[in-house]
N, C-alpha and C positions, 0 to 999 in steps of 0.2 A: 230457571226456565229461560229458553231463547226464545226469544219475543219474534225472528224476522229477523231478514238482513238490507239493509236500507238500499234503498234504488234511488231513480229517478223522483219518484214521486213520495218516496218516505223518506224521514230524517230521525233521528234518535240525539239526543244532549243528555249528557250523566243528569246536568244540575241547569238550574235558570241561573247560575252565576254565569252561562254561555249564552246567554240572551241576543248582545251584539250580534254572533254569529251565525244563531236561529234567523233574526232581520233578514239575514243575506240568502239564507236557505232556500225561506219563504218567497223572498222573490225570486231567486233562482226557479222554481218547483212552477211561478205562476206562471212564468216569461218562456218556458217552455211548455205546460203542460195544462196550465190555468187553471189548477187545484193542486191538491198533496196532505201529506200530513207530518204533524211533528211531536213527538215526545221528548218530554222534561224525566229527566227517572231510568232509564235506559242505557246502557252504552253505545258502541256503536257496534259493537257485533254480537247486539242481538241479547245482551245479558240484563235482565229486569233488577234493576238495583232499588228501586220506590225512590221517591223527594217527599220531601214535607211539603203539605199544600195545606195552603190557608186562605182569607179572603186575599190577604195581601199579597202574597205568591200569583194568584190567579191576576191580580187587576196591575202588577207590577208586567207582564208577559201580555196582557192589553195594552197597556199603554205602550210599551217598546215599541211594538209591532205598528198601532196607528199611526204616532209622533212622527215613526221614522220610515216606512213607507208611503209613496207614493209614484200612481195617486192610492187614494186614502180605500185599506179591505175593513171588512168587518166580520173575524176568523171566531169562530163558535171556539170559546175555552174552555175545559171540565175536568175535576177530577175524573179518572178512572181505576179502578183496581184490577190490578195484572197480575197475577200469582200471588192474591194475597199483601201487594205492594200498592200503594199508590203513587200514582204518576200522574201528569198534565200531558192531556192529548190536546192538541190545536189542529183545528177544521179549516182547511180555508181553500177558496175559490173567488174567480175574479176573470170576466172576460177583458179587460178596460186596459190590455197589453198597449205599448210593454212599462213595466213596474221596474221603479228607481226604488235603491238600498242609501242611504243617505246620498243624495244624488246621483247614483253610479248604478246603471244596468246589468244582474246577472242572468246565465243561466246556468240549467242544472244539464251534467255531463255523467251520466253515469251516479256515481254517487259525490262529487265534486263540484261547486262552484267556479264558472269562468265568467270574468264582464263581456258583456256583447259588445263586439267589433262595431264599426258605421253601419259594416254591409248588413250584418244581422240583426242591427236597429230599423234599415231601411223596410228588411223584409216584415218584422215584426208591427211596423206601423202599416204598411201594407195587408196584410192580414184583419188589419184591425177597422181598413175602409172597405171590408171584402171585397180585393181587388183577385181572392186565389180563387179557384175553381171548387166546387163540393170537394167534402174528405175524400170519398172512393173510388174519384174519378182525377182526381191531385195526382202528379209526383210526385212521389213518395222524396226524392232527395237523392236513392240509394241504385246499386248498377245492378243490371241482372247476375254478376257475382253474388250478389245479398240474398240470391232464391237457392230454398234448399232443391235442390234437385230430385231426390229421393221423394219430397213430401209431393213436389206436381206430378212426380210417375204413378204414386200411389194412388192419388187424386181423379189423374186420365184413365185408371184402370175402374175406380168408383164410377167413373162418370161415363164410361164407356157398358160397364154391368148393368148402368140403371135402364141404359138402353137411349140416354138422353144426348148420347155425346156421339158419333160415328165413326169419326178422326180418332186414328192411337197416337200416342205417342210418339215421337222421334227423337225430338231433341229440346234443347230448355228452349231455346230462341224463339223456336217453332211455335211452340205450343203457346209462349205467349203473345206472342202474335195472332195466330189464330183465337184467342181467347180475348184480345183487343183491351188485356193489360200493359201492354206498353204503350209509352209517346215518348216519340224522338227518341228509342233504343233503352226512355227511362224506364222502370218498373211500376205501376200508379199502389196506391194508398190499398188496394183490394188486395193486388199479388202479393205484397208482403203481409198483410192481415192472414192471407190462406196460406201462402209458401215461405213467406221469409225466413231466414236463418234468427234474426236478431229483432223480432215484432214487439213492438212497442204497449201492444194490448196487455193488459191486466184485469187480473178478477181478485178479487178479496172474499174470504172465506171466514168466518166465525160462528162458532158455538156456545151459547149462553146460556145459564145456569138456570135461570128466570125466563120469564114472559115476555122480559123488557130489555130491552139494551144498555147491560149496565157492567154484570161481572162478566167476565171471558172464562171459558172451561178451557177451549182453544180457539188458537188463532193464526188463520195462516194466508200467504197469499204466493200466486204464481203470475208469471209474466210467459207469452208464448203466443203461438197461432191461434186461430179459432179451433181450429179443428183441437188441438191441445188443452186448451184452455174448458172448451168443453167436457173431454174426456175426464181431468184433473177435477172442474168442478162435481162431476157425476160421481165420481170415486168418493170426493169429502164426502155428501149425503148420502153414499151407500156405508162406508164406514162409522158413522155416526148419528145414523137411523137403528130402529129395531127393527127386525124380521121376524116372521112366524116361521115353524116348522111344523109341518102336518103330517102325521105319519098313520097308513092306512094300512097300517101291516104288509105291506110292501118291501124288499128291500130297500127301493129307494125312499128318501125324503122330499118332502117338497118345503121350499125356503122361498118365503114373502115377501115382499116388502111393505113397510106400513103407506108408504104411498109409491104408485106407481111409477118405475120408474123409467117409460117409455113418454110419459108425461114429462118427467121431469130433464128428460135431454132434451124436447119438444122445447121447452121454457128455456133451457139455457142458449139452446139452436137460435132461438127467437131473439133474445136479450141481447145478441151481435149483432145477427142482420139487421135488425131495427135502432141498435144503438145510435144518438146522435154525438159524433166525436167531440161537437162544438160544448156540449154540458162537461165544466170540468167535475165529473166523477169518473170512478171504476165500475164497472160490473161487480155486483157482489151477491152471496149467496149467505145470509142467517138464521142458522137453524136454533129456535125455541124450543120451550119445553112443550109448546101447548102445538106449533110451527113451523114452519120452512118459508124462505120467505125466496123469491131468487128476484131482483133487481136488474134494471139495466135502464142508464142514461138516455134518455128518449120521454120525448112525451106523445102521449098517446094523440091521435089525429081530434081537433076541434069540433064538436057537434057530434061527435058517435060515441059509441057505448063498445065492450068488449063482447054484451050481449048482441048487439047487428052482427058482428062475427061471427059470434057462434052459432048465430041461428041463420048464416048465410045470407042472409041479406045487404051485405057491401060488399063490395072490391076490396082488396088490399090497395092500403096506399105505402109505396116503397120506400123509405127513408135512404138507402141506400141500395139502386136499383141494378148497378153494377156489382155488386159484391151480391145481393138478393139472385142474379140472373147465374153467378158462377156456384151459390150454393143450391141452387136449382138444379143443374143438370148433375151434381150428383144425389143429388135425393136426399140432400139433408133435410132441406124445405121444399114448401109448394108456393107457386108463385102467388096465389089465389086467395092468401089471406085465411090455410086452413089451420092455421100453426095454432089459435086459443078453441076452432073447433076439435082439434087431435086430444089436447090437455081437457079440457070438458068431456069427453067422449071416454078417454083412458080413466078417468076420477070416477066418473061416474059407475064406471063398469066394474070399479074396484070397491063403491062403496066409501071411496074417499070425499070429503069438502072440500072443495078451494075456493076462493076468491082472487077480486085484482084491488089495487089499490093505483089510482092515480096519483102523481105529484104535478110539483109545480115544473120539476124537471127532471122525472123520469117513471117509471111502470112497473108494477111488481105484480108478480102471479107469485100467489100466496096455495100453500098445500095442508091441512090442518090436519094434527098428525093425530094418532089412535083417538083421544081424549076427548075429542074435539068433533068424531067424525059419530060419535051415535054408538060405539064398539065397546062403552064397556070401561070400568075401572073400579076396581073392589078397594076402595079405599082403608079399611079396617085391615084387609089383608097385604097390603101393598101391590098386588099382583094384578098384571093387566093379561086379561083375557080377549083375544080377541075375533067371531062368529067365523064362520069360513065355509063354505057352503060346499062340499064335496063331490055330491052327484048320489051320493050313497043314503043310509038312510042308519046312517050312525046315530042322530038323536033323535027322539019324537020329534021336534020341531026340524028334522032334515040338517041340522048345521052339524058340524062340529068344530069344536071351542079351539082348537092346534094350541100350539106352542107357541110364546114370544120370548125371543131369547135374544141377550144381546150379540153384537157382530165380534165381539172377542168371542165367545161362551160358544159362538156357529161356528168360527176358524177353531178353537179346539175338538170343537165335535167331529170335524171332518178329519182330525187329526187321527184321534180316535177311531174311527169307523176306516179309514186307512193301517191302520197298525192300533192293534187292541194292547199289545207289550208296549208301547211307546213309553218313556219315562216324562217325568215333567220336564228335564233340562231340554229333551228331545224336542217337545211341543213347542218349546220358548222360542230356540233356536228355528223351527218350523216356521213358525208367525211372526220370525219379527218381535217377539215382547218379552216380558219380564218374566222371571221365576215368580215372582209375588203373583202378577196377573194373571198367568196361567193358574197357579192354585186359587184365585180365588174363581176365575171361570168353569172350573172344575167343582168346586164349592157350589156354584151356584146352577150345576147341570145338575149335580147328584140331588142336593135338596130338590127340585124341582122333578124327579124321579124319573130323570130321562140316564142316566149311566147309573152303575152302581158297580164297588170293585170286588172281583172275585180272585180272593187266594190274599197271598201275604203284597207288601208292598217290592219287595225284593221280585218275586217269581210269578206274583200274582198277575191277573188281566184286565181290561177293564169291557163290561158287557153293555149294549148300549140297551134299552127296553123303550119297545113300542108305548108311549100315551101321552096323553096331552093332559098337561098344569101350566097354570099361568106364570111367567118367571118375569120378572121386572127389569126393566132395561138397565145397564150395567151405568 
């Protein structure tokens, strides 16, 4: 298994016999970015090899880390199990810049250690008597070369269809100017978060086997814009959620999803604009067996509730009101504080639960997935069933039950219902996946009595049939 490929803010060591060198890592990751992570058990590109971990493995990689850093962190250390391997993950954060490696300052360059210059000591001590100006209204550091061009024309034509923007387009210079992301010809903290080429943002992505944060099924992370980073996180929870399919004798089908998923860009939309850069965390998104959880660095405003929101009753208060005002005029957000009434509003209409959970630094809108929402689970039979309300008057009780099928089992069905001869190499080739996966997705339509094959395997076809069984998420 590739575990990831180490950035800025990740690091991978085969073995703790590299300990000295993690030292250096760690402060590099802090003196830049003022969190990160580090695994014992890993290579560096990405291959899970497991370490022996014992008490003394664990408290030998504590104590390296306090002795010989300062000033002094105090980095959460644990076993983890990564395909079956275990490894030591190390947590750490620290606003208390800048952080000396046996008396010598580094940072992190990409995926490499360099010691900080005077000049970049000056700045970093500076930072640390907040003498810089907020995140999203900062220079960024970078020229207006650093802006993709393409993503602000995109951006001016979103912003101009919402109807919120009047001015087109001309030119990059133009535009950011008129959009009063530059100072002094620099680009500020917001133009590269929405257009940079090279954005420094990050989400972190995982799937857990459990309730709890413990084994990894998968695990993934991307670095990019908002606008990107959004897109990318909405893709993991559509790939590794289940869908229904409800079929009314109609040619067409209709495909589900177990939570809404206009909600759940709402939440990730939200988890940027409101992010506070200063928490050293990522944005991240963990989907449970029982959940979905989606996170972002920010803490929630003093004295309110996420209920006064939703029931209208406060203002939005803007965390970042400059970057809030550019994702405004294309309509990703409202400026109004409606982003947890839109996710309430969509949950509710869906028949979904969610919640939020407050930290000490940061906010999470939590999605509770089939199990959990009141829909149903035949435990004897392993099959989730889940009500769906039609219009029609398919059951006595007006519902009917659809299909839940997992998101391989729906890509081969579309396959299928596109080309009825299609062979299995074909379908593989098709989705992206395995010879194995495709037949067991194919396994798991036909038991569920939604295909079934007519003729030989050679010349035969494959027939799709209208009805609804419950099929268990893959």
């Amino acid at each position: 298994m590739i575990f990831g490929i180490e950035s800025e803010t990740l690091e991978f060591k085969k073995t703790t016999a590299e300990l000295p060198d993690a030292v250096i890592d760690v402060v590099a990751m802090l003196n830049k970015h003022r969190r990160g992570e580090l695994y014992f058990g890993i290579k560096n590109d990405g291959e899970v090899l497991g370490q022996m971990v014992c008490g003394s493995a664990l408290r030998d990689v504590s104590q390296k880390l306090t002795n010989n850093i300062k000033p002094q962190i105090y980095p959460t250390i644990e076993m983890v199990n990564i395909d079956y391997k275990d490894c030591i993950r190390v947590q750490f954060e620290g606003d208390n810049i800048p952080y000396f490696a046996y008396g010598k300052a580094y940072i992190r360059v990409a995926d490499e250690c360099k010691q900080i210059s005077p000049e970049e000591l000056e700045s970093l001590f500076k930072k640390k008597r907040g003498m810089v100006s907020p995140w999203d209204s900062s220079p960024s550091g970078k020229t207006v070369d650093d802006i993709n061009t393409n993503f602000l024309r995109s951006y001016m034509k979103k912003a101009n269809d919402s109807g919120r923007l009047s001015y087109k387009f001309t030119n990059r210079d133009d535009v950011l100017c008129k959009l009063e992301l530059l100072q002094n010809g620099e680009p500020l903290n917001a133009a590269i978060a929405m257009f940079g080429k090279n954005p420094s943002l990050e989400i972190q992505m995982a799937v857990f086997a459990t309730d709890v944060k413990h084994t990894f099924i998968d695990i993934d992370r991307a670095t990019g814009t908002i606008d990107q980073l959004v897109d990318v996180g909405e893709q993991y929870i559509r790939r590794n959620t289940r869908w229904r399919v409800v079929r009314d004798g109609s040619p067409q089908r209709t495909e589900i999803p177990e939570v809404p998923m206009d909600a759940v860009r709402e939440a990730l939309l939200n988890s940027y604009a409101h992010r506070d850069a200063e928490v050293p965390q990522v944005n991240e998104i963990a989907i449970y067996s029982d959940r979905i959880e989606i996170y972002n660095p920010g803490t929630f405003p003093e004295g309110l509730t996420p209920e006064d929101y939703i029931n209208g009753s406060e203002s939005s208060i803007q965390r970042n009101p400059l970057l809030a005002r550019i994702m405004y005029y294309s309509k990703d957000i409202e400026r109004f504080g409606t982003g947890l009434q839109k996710i309430a509003k969509e949950c509710d209409g869906a028949g979904v639960k969610y919640g939020f959970k407050r930290g000490k630094l940061g906010f999470t809108v939590i999605f509770y997935r089939t199990e959990l929402s009141g829909l149903g689970r035949d435990v004897n039979e392993g099959q989730v069933s889940v009500p769906f309300h039609d219009g029609t008057d398919s059951g006595t009780d007006g519902t009917d039950s659809g299909t839940v099928v997992s998101t391989t089992a729906l890509a081969v069905l579309s396959a299928l219902e596109n080309d009825r001869s299609i062979a299995v190499d074909g379908i593989a080739t098709e989705i992206s996946k395995s010879r194995r996966t495709v037949l067991r997705a194919i396994s798991e339509l036909k038991n569920a009595g939604i295909i079934k094959r007519v003729g030989s395997d050679r010349s035969g076809y494959w027939e799709v049939i209208d009805g609804n069984k419950g099929v268990d998420e893959e």
